[in-house]
Every structure is written in C-alpha cells, then in structure tokens.
PQR file of N, CA, C, O and H, with PARSE charges and radii, in Angstrom:
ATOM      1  N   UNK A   1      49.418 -21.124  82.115 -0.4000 1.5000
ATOM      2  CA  UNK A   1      48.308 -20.198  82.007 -0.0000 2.0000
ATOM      3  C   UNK A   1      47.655 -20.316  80.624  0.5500 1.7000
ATOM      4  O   UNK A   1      48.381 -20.581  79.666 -0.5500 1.4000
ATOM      5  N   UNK A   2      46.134 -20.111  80.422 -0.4000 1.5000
ATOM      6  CA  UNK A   2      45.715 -20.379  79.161 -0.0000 2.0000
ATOM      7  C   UNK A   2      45.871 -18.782  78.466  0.5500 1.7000
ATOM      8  O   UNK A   2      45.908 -17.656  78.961 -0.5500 1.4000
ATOM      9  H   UNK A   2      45.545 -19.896  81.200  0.4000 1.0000
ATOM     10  N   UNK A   3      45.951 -19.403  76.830 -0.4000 1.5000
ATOM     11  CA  UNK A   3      45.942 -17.948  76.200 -0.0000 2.0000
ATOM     12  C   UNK A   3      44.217 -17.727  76.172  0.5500 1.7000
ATOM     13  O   UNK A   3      43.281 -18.410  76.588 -0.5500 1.4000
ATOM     14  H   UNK A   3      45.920 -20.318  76.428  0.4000 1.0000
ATOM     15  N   UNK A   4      44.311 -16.496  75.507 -0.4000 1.5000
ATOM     16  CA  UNK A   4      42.717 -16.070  75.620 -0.0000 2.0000
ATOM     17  C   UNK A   4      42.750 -15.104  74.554  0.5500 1.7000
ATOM     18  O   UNK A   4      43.924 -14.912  74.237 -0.5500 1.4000
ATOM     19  H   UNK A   4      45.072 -15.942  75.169  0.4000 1.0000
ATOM     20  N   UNK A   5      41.936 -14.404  73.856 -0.4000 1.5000
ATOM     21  CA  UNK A   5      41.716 -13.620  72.762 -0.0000 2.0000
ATOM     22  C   UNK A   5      41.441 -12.322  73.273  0.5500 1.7000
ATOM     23  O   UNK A   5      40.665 -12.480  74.216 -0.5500 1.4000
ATOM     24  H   UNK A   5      40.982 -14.560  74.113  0.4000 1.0000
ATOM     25  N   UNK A   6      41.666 -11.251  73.131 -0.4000 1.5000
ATOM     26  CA  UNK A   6      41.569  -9.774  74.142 -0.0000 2.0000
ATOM     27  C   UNK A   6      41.148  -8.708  72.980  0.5500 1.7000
ATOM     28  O   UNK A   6      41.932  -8.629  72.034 -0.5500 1.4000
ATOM     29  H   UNK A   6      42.297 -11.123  72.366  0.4000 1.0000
ATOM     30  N   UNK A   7      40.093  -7.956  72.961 -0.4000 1.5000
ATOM     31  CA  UNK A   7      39.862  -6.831  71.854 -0.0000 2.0000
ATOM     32  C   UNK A   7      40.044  -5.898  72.750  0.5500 1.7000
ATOM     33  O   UNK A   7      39.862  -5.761  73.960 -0.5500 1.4000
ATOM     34  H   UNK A   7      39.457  -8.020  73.729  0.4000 1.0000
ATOM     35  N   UNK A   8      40.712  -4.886  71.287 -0.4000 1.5000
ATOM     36  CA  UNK A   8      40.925  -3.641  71.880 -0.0000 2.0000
ATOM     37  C   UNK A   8      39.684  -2.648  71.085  0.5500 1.7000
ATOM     38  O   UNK A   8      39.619  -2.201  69.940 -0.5500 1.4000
ATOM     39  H   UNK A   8      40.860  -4.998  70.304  0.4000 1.0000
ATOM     40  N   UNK A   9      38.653  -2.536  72.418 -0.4000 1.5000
ATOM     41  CA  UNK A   9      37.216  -2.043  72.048 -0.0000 2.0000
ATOM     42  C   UNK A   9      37.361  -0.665  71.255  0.5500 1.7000
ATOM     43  O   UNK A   9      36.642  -0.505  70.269 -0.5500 1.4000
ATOM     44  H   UNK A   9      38.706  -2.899  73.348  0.4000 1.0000
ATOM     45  N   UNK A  10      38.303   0.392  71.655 -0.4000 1.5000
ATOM     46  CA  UNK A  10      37.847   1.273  70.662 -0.0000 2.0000
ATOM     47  C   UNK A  10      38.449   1.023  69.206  0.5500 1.7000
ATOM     48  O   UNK A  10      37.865   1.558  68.264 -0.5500 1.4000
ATOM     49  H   UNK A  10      38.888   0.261  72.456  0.4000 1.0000
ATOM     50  N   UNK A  11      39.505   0.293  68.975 -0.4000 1.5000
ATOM     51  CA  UNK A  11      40.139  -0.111  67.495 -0.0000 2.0000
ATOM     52  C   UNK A  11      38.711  -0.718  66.968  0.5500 1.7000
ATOM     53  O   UNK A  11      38.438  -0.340  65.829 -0.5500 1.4000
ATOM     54  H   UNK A  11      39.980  -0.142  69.741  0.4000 1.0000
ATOM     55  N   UNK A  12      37.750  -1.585  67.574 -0.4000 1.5000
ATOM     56  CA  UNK A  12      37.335  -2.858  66.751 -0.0000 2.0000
ATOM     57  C   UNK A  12      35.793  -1.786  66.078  0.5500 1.7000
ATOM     58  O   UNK A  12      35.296  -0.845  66.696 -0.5500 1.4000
ATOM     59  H   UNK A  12      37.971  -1.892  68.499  0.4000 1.0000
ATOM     60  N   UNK A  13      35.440  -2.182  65.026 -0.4000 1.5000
ATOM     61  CA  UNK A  13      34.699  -1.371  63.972 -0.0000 2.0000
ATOM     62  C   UNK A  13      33.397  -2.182  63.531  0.5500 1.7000
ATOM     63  O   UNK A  13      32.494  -1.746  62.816 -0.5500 1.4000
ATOM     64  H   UNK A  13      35.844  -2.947  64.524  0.4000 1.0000
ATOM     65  N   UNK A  14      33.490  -3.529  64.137 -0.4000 1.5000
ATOM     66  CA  UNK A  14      32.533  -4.636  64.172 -0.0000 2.0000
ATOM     67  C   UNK A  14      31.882  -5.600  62.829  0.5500 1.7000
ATOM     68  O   UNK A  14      30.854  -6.225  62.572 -0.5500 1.4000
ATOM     69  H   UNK A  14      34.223  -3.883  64.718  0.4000 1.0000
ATOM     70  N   UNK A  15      33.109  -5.292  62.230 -0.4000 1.5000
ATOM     71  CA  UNK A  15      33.015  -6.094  60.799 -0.0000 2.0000
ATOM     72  C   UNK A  15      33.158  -7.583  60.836  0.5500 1.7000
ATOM     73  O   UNK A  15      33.541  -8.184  59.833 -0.5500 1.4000
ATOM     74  H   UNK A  15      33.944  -4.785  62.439  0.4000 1.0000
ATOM     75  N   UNK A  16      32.903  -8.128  61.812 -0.4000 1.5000
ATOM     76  CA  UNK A  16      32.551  -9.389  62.012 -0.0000 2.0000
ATOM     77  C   UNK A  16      33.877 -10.886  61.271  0.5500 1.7000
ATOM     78  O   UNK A  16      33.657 -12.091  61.144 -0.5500 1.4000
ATOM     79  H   UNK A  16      32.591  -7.640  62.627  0.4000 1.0000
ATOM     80  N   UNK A  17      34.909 -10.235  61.007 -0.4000 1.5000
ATOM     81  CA  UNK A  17      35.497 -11.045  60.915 -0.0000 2.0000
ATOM     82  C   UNK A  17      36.317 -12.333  61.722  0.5500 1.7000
ATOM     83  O   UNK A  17      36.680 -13.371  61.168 -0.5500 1.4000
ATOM     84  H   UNK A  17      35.088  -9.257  61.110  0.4000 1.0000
ATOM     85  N   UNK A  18      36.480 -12.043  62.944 -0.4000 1.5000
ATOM     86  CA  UNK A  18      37.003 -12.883  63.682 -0.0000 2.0000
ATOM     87  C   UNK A  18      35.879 -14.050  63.889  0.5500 1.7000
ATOM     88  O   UNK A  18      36.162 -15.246  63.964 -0.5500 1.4000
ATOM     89  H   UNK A  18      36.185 -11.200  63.393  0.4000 1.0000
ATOM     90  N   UNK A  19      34.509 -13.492  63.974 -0.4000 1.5000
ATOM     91  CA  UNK A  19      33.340 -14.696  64.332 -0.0000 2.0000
ATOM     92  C   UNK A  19      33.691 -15.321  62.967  0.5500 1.7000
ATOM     93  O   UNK A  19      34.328 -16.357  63.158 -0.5500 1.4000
ATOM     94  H   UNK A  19      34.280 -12.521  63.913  0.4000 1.0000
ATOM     95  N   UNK A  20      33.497 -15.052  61.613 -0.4000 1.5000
ATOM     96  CA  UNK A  20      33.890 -15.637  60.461 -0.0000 2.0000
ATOM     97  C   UNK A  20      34.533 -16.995  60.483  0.5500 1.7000
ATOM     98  O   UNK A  20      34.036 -18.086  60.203 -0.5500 1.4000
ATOM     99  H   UNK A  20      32.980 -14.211  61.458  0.4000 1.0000
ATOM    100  N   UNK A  21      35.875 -16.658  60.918 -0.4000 1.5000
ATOM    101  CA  UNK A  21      37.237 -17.287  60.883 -0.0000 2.0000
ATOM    102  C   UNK A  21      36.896 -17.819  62.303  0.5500 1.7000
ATOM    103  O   UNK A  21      37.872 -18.442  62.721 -0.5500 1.4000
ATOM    104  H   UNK A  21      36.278 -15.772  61.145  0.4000 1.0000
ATOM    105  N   UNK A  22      36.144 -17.810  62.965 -0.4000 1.5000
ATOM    106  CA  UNK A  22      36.323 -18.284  64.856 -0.0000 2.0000
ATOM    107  C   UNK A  22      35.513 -18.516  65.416  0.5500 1.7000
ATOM    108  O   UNK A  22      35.485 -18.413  66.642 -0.5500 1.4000
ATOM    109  H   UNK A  22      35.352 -17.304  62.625  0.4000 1.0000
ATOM    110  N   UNK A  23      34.269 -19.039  64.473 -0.4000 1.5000
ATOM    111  CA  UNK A  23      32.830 -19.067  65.089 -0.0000 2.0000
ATOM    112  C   UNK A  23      32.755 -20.024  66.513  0.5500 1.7000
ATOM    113  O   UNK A  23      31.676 -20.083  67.103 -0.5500 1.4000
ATOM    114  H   UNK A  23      34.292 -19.123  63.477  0.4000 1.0000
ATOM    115  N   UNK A  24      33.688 -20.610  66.927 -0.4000 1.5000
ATOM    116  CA  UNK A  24      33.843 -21.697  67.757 -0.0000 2.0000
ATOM    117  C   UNK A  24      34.091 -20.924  69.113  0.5500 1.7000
ATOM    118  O   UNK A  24      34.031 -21.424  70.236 -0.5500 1.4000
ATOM    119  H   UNK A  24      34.564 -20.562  66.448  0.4000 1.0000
ATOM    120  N   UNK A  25      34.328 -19.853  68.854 -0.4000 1.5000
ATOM    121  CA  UNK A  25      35.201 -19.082  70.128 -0.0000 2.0000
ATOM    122  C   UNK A  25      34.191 -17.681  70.304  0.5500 1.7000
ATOM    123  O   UNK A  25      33.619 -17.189  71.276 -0.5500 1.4000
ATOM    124  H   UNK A  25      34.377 -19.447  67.942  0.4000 1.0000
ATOM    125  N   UNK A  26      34.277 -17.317  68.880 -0.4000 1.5000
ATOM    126  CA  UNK A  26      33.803 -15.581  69.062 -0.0000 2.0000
ATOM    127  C   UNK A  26      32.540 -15.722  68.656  0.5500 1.7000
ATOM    128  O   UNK A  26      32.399 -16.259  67.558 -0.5500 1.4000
ATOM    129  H   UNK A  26      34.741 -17.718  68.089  0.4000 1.0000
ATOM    130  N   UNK A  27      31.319 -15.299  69.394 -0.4000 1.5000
ATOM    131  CA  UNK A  27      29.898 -14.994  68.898 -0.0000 2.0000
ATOM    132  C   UNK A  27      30.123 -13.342  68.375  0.5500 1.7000
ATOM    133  O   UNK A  27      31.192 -12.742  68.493 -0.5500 1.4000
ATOM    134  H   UNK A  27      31.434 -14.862  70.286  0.4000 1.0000
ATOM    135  N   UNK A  28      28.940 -12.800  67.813 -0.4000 1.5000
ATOM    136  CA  UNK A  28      28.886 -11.170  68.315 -0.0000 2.0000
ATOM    137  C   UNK A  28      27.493 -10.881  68.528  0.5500 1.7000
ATOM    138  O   UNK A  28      26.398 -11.367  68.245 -0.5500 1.4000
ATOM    139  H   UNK A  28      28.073 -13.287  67.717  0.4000 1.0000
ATOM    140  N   UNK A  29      27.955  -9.934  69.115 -0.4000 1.5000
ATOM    141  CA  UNK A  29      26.748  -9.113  70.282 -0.0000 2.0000
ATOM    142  C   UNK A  29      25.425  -8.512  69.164  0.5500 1.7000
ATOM    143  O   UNK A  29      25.772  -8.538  67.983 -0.5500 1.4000
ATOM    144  H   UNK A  29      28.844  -9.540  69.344  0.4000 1.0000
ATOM    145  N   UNK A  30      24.292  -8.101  69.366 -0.4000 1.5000
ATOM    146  CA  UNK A  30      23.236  -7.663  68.483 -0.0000 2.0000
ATOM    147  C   UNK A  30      23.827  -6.291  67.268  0.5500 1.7000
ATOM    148  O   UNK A  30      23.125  -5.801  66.385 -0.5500 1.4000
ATOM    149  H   UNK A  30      24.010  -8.080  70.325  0.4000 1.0000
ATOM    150  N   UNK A  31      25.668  -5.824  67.661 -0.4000 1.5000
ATOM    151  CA  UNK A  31      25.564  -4.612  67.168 -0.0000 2.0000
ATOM    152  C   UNK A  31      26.961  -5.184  66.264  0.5500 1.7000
ATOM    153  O   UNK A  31      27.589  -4.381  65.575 -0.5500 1.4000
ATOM    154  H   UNK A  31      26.238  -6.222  68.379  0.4000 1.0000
ATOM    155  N   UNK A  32      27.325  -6.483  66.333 -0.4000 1.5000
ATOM    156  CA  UNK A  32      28.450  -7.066  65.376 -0.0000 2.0000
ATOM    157  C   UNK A  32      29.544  -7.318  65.844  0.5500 1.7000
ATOM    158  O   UNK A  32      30.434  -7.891  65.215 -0.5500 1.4000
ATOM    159  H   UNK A  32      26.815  -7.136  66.892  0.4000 1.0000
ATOM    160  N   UNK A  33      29.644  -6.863  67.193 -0.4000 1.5000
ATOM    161  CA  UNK A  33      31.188  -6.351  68.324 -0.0000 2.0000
ATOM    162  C   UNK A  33      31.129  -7.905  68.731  0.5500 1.7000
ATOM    163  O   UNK A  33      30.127  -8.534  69.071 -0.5500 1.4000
ATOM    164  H   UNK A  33      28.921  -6.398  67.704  0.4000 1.0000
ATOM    165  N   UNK A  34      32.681  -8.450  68.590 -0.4000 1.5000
ATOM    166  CA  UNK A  34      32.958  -9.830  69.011 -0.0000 2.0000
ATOM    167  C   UNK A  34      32.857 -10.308  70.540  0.5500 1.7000
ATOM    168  O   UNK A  34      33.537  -9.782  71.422 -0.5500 1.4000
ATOM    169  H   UNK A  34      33.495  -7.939  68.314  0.4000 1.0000
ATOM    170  N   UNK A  35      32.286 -10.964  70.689 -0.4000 1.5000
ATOM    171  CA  UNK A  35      32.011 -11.696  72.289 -0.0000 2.0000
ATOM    172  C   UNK A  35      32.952 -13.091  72.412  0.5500 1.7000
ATOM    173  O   UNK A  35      32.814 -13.990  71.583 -0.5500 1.4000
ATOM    174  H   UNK A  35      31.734 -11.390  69.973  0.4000 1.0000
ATOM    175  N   UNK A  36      33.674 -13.167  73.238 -0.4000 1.5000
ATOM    176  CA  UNK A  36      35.152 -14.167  73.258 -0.0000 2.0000
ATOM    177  C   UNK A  36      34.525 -15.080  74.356  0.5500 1.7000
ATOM    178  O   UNK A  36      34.535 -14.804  75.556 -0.5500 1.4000
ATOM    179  H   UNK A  36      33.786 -12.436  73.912  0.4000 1.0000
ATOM    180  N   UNK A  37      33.982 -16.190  73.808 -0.4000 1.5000
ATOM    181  CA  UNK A  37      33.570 -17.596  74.402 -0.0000 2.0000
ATOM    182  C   UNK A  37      34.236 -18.086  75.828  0.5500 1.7000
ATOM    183  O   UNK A  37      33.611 -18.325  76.861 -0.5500 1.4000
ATOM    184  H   UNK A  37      33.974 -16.414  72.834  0.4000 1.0000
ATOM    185  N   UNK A  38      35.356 -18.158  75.671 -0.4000 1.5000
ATOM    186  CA  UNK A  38      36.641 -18.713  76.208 -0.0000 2.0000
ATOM    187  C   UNK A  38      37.580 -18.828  75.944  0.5500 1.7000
ATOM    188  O   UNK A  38      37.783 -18.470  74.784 -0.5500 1.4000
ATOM    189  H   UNK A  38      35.864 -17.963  74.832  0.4000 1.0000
ATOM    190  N   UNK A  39      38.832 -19.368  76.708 -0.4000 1.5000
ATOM    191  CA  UNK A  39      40.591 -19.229  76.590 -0.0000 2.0000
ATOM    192  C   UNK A  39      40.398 -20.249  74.940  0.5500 1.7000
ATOM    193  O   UNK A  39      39.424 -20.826  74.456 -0.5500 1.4000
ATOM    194  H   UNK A  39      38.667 -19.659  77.650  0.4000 1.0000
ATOM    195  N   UNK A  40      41.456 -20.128  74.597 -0.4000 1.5000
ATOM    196  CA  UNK A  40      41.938 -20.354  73.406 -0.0000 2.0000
ATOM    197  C   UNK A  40      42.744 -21.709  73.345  0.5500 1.7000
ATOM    198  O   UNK A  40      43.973 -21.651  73.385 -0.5500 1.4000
ATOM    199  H   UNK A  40      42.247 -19.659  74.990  0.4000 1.0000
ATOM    200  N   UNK A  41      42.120 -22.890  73.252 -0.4000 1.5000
ATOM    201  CA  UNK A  41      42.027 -24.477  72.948 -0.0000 2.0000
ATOM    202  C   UNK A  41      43.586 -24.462  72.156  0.5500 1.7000
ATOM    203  O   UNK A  41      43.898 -23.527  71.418 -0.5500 1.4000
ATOM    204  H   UNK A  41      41.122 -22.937  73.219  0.4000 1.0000
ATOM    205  N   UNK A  42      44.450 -25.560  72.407 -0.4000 1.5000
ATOM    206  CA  UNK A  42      45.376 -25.976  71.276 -0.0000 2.0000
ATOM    207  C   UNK A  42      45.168 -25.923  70.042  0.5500 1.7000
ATOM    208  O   UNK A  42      45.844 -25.406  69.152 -0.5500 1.4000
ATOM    209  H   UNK A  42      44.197 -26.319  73.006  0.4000 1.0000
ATOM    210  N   UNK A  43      43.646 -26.798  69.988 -0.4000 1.5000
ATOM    211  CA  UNK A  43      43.092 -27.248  68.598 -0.0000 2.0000
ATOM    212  C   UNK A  43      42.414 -25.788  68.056  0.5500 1.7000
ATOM    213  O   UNK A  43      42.105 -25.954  66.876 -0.5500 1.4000
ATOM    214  H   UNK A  43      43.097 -27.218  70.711  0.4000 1.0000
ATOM    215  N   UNK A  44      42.169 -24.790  68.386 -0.4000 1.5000
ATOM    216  CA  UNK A  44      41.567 -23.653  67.932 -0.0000 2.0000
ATOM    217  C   UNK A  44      43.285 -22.546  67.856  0.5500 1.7000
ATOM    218  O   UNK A  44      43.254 -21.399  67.412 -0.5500 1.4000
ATOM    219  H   UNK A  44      42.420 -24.656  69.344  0.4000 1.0000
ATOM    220  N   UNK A  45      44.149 -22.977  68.195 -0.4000 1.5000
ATOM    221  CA  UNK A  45      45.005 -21.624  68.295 -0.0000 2.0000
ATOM    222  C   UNK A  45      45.184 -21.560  66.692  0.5500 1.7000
ATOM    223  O   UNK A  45      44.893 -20.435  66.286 -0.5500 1.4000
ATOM    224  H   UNK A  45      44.174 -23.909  68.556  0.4000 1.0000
ATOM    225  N   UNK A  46      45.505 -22.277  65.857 -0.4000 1.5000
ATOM    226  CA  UNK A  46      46.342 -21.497  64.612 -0.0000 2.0000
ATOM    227  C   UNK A  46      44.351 -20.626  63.751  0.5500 1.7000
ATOM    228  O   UNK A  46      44.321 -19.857  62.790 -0.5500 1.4000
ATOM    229  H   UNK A  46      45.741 -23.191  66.187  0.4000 1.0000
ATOM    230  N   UNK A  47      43.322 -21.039  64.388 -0.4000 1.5000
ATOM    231  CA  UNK A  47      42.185 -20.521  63.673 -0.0000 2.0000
ATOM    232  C   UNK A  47      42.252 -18.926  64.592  0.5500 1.7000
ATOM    233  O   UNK A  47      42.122 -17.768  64.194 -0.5500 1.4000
ATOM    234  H   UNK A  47      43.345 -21.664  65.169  0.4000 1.0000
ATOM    235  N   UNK A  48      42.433 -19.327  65.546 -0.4000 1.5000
ATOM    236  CA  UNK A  48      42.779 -17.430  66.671 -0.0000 2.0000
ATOM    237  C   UNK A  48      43.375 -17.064  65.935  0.5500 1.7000
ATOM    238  O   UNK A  48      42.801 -16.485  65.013 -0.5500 1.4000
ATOM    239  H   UNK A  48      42.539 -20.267  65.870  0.4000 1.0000
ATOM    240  N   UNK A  49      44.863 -17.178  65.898 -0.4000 1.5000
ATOM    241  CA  UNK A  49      46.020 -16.486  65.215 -0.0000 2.0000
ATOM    242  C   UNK A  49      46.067 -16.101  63.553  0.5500 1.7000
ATOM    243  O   UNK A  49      46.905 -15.426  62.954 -0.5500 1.4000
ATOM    244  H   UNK A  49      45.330 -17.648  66.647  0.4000 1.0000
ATOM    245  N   UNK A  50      44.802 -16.812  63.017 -0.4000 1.5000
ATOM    246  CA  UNK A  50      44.246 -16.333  61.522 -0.0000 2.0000
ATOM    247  C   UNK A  50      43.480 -15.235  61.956  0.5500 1.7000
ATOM    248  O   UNK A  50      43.839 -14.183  61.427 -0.5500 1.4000
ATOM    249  H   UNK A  50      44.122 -17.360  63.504  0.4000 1.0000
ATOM    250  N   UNK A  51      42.276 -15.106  62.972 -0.4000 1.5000
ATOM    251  CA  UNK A  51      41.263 -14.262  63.214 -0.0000 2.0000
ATOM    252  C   UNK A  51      41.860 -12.759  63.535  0.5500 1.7000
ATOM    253  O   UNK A  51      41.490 -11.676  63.082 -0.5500 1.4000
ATOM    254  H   UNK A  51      41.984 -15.961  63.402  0.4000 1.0000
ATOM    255  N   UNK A  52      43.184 -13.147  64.719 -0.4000 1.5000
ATOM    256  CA  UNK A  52      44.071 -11.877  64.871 -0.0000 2.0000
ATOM    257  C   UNK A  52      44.310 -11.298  63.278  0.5500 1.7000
ATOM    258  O   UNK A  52      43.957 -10.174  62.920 -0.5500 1.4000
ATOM    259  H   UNK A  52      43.484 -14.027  65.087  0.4000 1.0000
ATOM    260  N   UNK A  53      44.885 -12.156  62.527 -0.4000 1.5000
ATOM    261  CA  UNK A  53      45.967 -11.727  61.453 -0.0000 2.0000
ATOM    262  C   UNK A  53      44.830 -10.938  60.408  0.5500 1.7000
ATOM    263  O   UNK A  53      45.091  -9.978  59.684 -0.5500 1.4000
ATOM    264  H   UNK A  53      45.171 -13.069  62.817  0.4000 1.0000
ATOM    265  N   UNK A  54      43.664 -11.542  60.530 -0.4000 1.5000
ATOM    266  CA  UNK A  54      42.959 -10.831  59.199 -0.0000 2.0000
ATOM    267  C   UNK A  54      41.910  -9.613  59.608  0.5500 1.7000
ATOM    268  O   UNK A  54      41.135  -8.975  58.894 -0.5500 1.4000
ATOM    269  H   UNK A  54      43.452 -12.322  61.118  0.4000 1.0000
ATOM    270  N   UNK A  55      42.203  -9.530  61.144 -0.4000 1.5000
ATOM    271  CA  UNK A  55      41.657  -8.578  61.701 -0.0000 2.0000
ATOM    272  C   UNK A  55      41.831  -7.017  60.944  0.5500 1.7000
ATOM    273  O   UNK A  55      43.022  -6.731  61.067 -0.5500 1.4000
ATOM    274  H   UNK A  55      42.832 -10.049  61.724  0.4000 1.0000
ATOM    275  N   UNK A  56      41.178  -6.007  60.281 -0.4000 1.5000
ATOM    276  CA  UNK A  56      41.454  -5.295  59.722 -0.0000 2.0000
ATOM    277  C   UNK A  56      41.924  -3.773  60.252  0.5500 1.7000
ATOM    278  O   UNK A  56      42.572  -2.868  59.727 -0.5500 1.4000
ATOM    279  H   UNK A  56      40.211  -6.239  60.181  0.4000 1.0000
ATOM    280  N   UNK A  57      41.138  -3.979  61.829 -0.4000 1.5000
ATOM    281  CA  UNK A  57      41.576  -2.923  62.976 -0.0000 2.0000
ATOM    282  C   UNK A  57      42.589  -3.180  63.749  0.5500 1.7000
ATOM    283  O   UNK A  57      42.973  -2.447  64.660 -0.5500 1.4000
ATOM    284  H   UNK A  57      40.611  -4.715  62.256  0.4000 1.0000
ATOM    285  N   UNK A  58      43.209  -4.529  63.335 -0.4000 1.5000
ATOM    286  CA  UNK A  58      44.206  -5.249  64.201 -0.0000 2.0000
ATOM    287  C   UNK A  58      43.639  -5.261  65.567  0.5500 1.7000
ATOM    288  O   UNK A  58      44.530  -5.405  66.404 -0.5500 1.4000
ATOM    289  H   UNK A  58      42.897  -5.125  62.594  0.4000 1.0000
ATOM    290  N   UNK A  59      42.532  -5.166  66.038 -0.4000 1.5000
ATOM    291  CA  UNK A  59      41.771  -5.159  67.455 -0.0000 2.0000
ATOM    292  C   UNK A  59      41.820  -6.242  67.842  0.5500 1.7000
ATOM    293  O   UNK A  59      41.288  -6.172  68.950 -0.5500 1.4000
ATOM    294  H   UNK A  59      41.808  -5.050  65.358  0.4000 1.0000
ATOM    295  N   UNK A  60      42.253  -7.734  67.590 -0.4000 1.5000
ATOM    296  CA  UNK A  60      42.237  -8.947  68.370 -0.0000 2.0000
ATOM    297  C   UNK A  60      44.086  -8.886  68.714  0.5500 1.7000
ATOM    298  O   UNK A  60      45.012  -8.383  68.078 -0.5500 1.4000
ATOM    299  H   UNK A  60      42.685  -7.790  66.690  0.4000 1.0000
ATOM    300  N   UNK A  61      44.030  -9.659  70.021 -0.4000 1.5000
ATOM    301  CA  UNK A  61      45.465 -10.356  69.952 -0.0000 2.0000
ATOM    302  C   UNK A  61      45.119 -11.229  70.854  0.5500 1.7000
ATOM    303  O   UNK A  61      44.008 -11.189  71.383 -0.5500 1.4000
ATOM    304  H   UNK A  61      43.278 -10.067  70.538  0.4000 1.0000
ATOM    305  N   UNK A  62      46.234 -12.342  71.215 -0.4000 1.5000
ATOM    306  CA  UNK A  62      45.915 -13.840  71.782 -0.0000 2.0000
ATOM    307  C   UNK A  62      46.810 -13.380  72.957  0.5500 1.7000
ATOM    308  O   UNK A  62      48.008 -13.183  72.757 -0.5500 1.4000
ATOM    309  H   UNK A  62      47.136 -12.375  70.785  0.4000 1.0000
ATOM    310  N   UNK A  63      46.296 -13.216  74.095 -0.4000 1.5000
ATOM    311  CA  UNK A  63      47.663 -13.167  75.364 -0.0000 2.0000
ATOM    312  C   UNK A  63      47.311 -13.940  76.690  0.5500 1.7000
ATOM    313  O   UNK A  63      46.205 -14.445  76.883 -0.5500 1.4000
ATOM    314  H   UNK A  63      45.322 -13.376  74.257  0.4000 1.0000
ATOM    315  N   UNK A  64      48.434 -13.990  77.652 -0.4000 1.5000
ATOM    316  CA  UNK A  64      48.041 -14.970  78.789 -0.0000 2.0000
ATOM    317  C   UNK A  64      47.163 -14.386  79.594  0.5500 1.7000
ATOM    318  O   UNK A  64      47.231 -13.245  80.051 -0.5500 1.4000
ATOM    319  H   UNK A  64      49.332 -13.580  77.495  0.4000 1.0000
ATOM    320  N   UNK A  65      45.814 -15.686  79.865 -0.4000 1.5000
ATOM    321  CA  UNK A  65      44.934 -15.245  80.606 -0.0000 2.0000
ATOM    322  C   UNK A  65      44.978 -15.518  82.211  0.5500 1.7000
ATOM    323  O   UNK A  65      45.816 -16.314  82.635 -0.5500 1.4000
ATOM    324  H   UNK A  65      45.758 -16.613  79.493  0.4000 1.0000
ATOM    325  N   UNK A  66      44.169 -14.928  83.024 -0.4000 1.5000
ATOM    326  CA  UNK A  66      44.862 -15.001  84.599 -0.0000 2.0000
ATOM    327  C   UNK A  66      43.774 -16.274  85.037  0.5500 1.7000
ATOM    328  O   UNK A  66      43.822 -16.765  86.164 -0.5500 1.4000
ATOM    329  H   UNK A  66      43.488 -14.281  82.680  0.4000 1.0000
TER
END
C-alpha cells in the first residue's frame, strides 16, 4: 500500500511550511492550507518525514493509503 501525507485540518494554522520543505507533493490552497498532490514516492519520503517533523501544529503525518 502507498504511504500518503494526511492533515489534521483543525490542528493545521496554514503557515506554509510543509509546501516549503515539499513543494513536490504539497501545493496550498488561496488561504495557505496544504493541498497533498499524491502518495508519497520513495525518493520524496525522508523530504515528507522532514515536512511532518518541522510541522509546528504537528498537523502532517505520513500513513497507509487505501
């Protein structure tokens, strides 16, 4: 199963860090709130697992997608 990136909408505060660190994956929406591209590539996981980590609402995590 692929992993995938999952926000938890009321934690996230829209400080745009995960697009930062993840521009490959995460766009954001006109109001800063992260928009998740797609499942989460080999070659992109340790840049996810930075985007989770420096998340400041802790609102990202990487889990199995269906």
């Amino acid at each position: 199963m692929p992993q995938v990136l999952r926000v938890d909408w009321p934690s996230c505060e829209a400080r745009g860090l995960c697009h930062e660190v993840l521009p490959e994956l995460v766009d954001l929406d006109e109001w800063g709130y992260p928009i998740v591209k797609g499942p989460v590539t080999k070659e992109l996981m340790d840049h996810a697992k930075e985007a989770v980590k420096v998340c400041p609402r802790l609102a990202l995590r990487i889990v199995e997608g269906r």
